[in-house]
C-alpha positions in Angstrom: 96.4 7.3 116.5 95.2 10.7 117.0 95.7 12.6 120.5 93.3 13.8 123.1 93.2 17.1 123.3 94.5 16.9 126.9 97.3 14.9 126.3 98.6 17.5 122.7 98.0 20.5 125.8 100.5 18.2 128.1 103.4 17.8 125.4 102.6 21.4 124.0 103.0 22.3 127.8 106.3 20.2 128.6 107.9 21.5 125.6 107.7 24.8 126.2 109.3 24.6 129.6 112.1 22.4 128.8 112.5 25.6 125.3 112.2 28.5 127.9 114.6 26.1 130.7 116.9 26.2 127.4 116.7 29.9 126.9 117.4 30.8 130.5 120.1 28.5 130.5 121.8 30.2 127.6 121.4 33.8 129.8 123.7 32.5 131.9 127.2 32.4 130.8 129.4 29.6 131.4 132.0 31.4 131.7 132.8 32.8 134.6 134.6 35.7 133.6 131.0 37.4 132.9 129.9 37.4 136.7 130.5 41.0 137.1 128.4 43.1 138.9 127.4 45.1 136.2 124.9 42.4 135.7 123.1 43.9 138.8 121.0 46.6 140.3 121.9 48.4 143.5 124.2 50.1 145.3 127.8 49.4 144.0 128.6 47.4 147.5 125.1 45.4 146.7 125.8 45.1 143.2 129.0 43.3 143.9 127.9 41.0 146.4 125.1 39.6 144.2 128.2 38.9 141.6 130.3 37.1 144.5 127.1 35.2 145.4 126.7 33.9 142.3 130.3 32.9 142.3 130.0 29.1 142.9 126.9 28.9 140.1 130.3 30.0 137.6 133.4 27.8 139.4 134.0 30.0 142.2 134.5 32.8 139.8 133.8 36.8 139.7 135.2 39.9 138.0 135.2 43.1 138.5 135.9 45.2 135.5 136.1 49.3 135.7 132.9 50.9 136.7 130.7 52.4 134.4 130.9 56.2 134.3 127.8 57.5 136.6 125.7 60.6 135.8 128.1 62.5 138.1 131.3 61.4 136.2 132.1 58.6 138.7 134.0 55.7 137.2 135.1 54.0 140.6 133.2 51.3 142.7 132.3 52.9 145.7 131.9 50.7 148.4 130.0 50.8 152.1 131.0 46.9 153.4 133.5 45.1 152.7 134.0 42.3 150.0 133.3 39.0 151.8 134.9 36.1 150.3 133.9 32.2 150.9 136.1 29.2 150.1 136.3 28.6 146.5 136.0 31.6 145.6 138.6 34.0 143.0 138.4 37.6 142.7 139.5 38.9 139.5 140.2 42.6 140.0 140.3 43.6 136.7 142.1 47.3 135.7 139.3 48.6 138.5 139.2 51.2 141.1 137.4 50.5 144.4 136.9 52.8 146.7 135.9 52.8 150.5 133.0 55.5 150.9 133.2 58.0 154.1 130.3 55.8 155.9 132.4 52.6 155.7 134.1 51.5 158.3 134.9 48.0 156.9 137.7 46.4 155.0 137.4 46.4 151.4 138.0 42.5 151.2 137.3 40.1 154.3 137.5 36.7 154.2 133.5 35.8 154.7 134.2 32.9 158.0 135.2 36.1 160.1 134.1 39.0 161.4 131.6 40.7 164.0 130.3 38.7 166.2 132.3 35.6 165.3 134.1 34.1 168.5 135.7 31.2 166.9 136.6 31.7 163.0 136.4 28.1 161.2 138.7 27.3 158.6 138.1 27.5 155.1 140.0 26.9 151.8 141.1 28.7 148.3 140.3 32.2 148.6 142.5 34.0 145.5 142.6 37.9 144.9 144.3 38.5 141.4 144.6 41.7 140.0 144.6 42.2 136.1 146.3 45.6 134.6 146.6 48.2 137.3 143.8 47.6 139.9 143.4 50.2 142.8 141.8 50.0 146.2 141.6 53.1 148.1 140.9 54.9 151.2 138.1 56.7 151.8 138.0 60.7 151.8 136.9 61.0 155.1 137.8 57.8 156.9 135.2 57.3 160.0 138.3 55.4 161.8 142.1 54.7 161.4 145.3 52.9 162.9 145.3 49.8 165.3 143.1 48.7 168.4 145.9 50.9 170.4 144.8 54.0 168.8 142.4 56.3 169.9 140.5 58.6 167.4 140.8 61.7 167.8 143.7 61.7 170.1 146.3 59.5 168.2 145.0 59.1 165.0 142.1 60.6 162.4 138.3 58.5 162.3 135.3 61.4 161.8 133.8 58.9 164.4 135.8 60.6 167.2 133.6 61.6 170.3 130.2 59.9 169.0 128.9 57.6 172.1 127.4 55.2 170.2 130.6 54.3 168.2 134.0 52.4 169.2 136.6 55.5 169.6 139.3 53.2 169.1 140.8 51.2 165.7 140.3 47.4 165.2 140.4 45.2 162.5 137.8 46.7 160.3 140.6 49.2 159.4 142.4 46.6 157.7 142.4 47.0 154.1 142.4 43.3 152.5 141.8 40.7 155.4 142.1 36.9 155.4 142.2 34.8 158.7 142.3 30.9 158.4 142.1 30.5 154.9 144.5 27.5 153.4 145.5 28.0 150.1 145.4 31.8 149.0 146.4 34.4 146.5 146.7 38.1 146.9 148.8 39.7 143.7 148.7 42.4 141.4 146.9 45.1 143.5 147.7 48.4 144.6 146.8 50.1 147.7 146.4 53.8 148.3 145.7 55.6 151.9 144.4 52.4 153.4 143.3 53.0 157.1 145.8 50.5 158.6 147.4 47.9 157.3 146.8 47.2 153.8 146.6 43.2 154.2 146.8 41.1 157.1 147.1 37.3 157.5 146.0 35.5 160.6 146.7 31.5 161.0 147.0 31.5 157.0 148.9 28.8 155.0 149.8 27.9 152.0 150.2 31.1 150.2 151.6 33.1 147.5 151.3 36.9 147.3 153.4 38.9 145.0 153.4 42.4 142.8 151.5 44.3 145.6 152.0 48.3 145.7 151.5 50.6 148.0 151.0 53.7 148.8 150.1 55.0 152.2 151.3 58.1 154.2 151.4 58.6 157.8 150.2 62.2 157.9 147.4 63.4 155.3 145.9 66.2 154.0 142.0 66.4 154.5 140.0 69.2 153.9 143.5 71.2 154.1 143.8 70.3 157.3 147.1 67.3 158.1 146.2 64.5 159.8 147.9 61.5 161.5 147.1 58.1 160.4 148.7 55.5 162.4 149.8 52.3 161.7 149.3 52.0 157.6 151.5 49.1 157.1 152.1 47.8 154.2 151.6 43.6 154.6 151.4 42.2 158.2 151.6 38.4 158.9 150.3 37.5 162.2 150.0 34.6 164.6 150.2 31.1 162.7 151.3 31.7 159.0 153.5 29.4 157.8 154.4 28.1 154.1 154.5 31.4 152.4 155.6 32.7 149.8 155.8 37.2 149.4 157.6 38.5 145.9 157.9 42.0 144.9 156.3 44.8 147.3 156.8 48.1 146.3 156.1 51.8 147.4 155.8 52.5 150.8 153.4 52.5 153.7 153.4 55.0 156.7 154.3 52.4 158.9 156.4 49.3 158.5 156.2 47.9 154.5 156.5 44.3 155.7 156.0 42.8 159.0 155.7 39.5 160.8 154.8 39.9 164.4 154.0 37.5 166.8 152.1 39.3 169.9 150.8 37.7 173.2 147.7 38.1 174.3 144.5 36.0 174.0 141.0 36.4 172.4 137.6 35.5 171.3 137.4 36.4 167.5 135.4 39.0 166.3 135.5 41.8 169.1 136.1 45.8 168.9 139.1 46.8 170.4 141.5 43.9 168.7 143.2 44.5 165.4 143.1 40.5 164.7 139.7 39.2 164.5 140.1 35.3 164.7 140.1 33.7 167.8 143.3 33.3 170.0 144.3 30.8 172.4 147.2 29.6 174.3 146.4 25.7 173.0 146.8 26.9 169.0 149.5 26.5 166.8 150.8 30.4 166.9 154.3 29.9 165.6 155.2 31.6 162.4 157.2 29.4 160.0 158.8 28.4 156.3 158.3 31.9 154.7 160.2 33.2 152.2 160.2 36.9 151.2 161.7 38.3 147.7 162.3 41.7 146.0 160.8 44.1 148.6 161.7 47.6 147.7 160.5 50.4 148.7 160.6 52.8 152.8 158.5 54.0 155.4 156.9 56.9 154.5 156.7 57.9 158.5 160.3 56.6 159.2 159.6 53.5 160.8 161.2 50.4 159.4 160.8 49.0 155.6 160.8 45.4 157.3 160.5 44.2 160.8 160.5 40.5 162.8 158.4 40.7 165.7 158.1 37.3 168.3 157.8 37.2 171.6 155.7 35.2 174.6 156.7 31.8 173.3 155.4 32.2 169.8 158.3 31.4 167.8 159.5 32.8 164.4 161.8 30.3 162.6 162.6 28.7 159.0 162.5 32.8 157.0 164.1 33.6 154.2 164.4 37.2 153.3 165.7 37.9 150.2 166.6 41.2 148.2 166.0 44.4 150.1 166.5 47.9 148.8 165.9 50.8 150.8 164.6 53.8 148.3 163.5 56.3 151.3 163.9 59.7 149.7 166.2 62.2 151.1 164.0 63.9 153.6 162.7 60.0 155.3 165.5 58.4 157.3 164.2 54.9 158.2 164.7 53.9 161.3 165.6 50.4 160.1 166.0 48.5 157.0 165.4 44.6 158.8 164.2 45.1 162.9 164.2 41.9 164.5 162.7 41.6 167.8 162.0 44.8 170.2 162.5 45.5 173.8 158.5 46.6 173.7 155.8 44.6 173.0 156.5 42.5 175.8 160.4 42.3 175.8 162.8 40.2 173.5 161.7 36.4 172.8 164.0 34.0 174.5 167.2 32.8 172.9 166.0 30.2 170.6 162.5 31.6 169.5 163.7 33.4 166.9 166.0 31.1 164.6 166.6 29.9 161.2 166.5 33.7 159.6 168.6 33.6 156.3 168.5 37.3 155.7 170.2 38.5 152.2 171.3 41.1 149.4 170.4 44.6 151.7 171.0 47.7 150.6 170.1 50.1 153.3 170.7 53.5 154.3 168.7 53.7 157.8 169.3 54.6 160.9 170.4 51.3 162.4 170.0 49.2 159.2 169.9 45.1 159.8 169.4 45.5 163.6 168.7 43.0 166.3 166.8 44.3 169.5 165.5 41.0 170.5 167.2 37.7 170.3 168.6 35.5 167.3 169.9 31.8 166.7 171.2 30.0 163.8 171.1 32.4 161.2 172.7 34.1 158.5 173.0 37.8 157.4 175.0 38.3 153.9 175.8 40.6 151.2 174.5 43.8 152.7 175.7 47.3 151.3 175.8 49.9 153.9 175.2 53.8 152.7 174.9 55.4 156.2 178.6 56.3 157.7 177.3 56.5 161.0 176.7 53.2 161.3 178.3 49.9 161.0 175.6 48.6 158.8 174.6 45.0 161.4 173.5 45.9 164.7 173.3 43.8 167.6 172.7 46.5 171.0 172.1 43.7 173.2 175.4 42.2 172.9 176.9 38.6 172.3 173.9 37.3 175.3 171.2 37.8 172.4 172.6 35.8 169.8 174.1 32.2 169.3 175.1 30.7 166.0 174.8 33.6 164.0 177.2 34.3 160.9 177.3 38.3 159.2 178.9 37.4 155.9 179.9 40.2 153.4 179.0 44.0 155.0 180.6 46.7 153.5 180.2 50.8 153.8 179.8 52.7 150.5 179.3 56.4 150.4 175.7 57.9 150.0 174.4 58.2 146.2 172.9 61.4 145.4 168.9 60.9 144.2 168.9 62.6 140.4 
């Protein structure tokens, strides 16, 4: 039976869309190792959000590889915004260098169900940061802001936004250099972090989480344009408010400020303000206890002499069921921590109550600061063990409030050894 000409110009037709459906198909790799932005046009902060957009269209998945070498010699992403992550999503951060540009004032990685403008930060789930090789995130030349939403810039701490009207003259959370708040199920590992702005990664209300091999590499005072400068409050990794079912191994280096911190802090808020350094929402009614963490292998100081790790709870947010596991004080001879462990404060809103701070096994310390395992606040139930003392001034576990701020608490194994000389 022979064919109209109409109907041979229909199948002639339908064929060649289901051919070219079959070609475009083929353009886009399965795999999704091959959503990298260098599939895209743009600025390198556009270029890599069209990659994470795509994300879901390759199971959740995008990499970015090293950069390209630009006409000027530049092999590093250079980035104005941060990296905004939804649920499902994993970040492969592949022997690359990313670097925050001098009009950024933004976190290099942000969760994507926070930030300005968001009162009340809904949970989402799976957000995983890998690094592959050596990785580097790093601060920008001339950071327009630094250090906490205490800090004012200018005055306390460096931001080349200092004394413009029409900007905050304070630090907040967009200083933060990796930021995840009410994500369930996480990764962050294999990443270093150089001159971050303040603290290199910080967890609000997260759960279920691993994050391991992390270096960094932050200094409280910095040269710019051979001038030194004071950035405040570079931390290392902060856990705030409602993280629980944890689990940190191997930090390394050192931040300005404390390398690991959990702390605990009253005060309420609607998420997504100026003037906070935690962006998600914060109410009395939430779940703001801190619990079943464990913490391995964290070796490293304190660049500005603060304290290599520190246990912060206080206005009925309790801090219970820690483990904290191998901790090796390498300050070099001209940085005297102030302390290896600090648990609790008599700032910050005083000492917790007896009781709110509990459950802490604390283990294998080898410290050489000024007040070593120290207990400012209060402590219950816990156990401090094998710790080797290098500081003769010191008895290596403190307690300065006396027997009042502790109950239940067994110091197993402290001895003194003499200072070893660096080589």
């Amino acid at each position: 039976m022979k064919l109209t000409n109409t109907l041979f110009a229909t199948l002639l037709f339908s064929i060649c869309l289901i051919a070219f459906a079959a070609v475009a198909r083929a353009e886009e790799p399965a795999d999704g190792w091959l959503n990298t932005p260098e599939r895209f046009s743009g600025t390198d902060s556009e270029r890599i959000a069209q990659a994470v957009a795509r994300a879901p269209n390759f199971g959740g998945v995008v990499r970015i590889p090293p950069r390209p070498a630009a006409e000027d010699g530049r092999d590093w992403w250079l980035i104005d915004s941060a990296i905004l992550l939804s649920g499902g999503t994993t970040l492969y951060l592949d022997n690359c260098r990313i670097k925050l540009s001098d009009s950024c004032r933004d976190n290099f990685i942000r969760s994507a169900n926070c930030g300005l403008g968001i009162e009340t930060v809904e949970p989402i789930r799976d957000i995983h940061v890998i690094g592959i090789g050596h990785p580097v995130l790093e601060g920008a030349d001339h950071p327009r802001a630094t250090g906490d939403a205490g800090k004012q810039l200018g005055v306390q701490t460096y931001g080349t936004d200092a004394g413009k009207e029409d900007q905050s003259q304070y630090g907040d959370w967009r200083n933060i250099g990796i930021l995840l708040a009410k994500v369930d199920g996480f990764t962050i590992s294999g990443i270093t972090v150089r001159q971050a702005h303040c603290w290199s990664v910080s967890l609000e209300r997260c759960s279920n989480g691993k994050i391991r091999d992390l270096d960094f590499g932050s200094t409280e005072k910095r040269l710019i344009d051979g001038e030194e400068v004071k950035v405040l409050n570079v931390d290392g990794l902060d856990l705030r408010k409602g993280c629980h079912d944890i689990t940190i191994e191997n930090l390394y280096g050192h931040g300005g400020d404390d390398l690991l911190a959990i702390t605990l802090l009253s005060g309420e808020h609607k998420g997504g303000q100026f003037r906070h350094t935690e962006v998600a929402d914060s109410t009395p009614d939430m779940m703001n206890d801190a619990f079943n963490i464990t913490a391995r292998n964290i070796v490293g100081y304190a660049s500005g002499g603060h304290n290599i790790v520190r246990l912060l709870n206080n206005g009925g947010r309790r801090l219970h069921h820690v483990v904290l596991d191998t901790v090796i004080d390498t300050s070099p001879a001209d940085v005297t921590d102030r302390a290896t462990v600090r648990i609790g404060d008599s700032g910050y809103g005083g000492p917790a109550p007896l009781g709110d701070t509990s459950g802490l096994i604390i283990t294998n310390v080898q410290t050489k600061s000024s007040e070593g395992i120290v207990v400012h606040g209060t402590l219950t139930d816990s156990i401090i063990a094998n710790v080797i003392n290098y500081n003769p001034d010191i008895s290596g576990v403190l307690f300065p409030r006396g027997e009042e701020s502790v109950r239940n608490v067994q110091v197993i194994n402290v001895i003194s050894a003499a200072p070893i000389s660096s080589h």
